[in-house]
N, C-alpha and C positions, 0 to 999 in steps of 0.2 A: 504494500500500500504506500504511498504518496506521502500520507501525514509524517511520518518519521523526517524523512529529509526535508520536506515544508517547514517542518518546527526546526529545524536544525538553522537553516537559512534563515531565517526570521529571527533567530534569538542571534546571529552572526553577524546581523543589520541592525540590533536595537530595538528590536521587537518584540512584544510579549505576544503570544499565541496561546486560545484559547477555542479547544475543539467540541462539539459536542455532538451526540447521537442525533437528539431531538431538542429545537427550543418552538419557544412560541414563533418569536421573531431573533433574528440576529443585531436588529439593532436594538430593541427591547433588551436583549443581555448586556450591548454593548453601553447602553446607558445609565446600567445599575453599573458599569465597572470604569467611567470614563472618570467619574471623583476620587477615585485612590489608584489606579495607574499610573505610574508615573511616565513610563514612556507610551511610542506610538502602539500600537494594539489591533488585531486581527481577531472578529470572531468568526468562527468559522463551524458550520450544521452538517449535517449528513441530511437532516430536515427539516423544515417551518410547519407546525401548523397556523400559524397564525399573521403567513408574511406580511408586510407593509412597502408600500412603494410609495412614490414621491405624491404629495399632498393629499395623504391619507387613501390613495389606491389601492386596493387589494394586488397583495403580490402572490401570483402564482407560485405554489411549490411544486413541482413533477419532479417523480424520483430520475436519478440521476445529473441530477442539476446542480451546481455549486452554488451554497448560499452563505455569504458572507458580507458581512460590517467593518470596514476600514478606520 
């Protein structure tokens, strides 16, 4: 799988990386974690149930899809 060497690179750039099976949304996670992070930060899903896209659009999740908050 991928995530091994993704996290690798990411923390070799100043990255914190943060992977999960399932969230609601990824910027939903990424929002509870952007007050005590200190550096830049990647969230990163295998799935959304609850995506979100630009000004409150429903974001589609289809499985195999990359879903992630910068």
């Amino acid at each position: 799988m991928l995530i091994q060497p993704l996290a690798k690179c990411l923390k070799d750039n100043n990255f914190e990386f943060f992977h999960f099976d399932t969230v609601t949304s990824t910027m939903h996670e990424a929002k509870h974690k952007i007050d005590y992070v200190k550096n830049s930060f990647i969230v990163l899903a295998n799935k959304q149930t609850i995506g979100r896209g630009r000004r409150g659009n429903k974001w589609i999740s289809n499985d195999g899809n990359i879903f992630c908050s910068i």
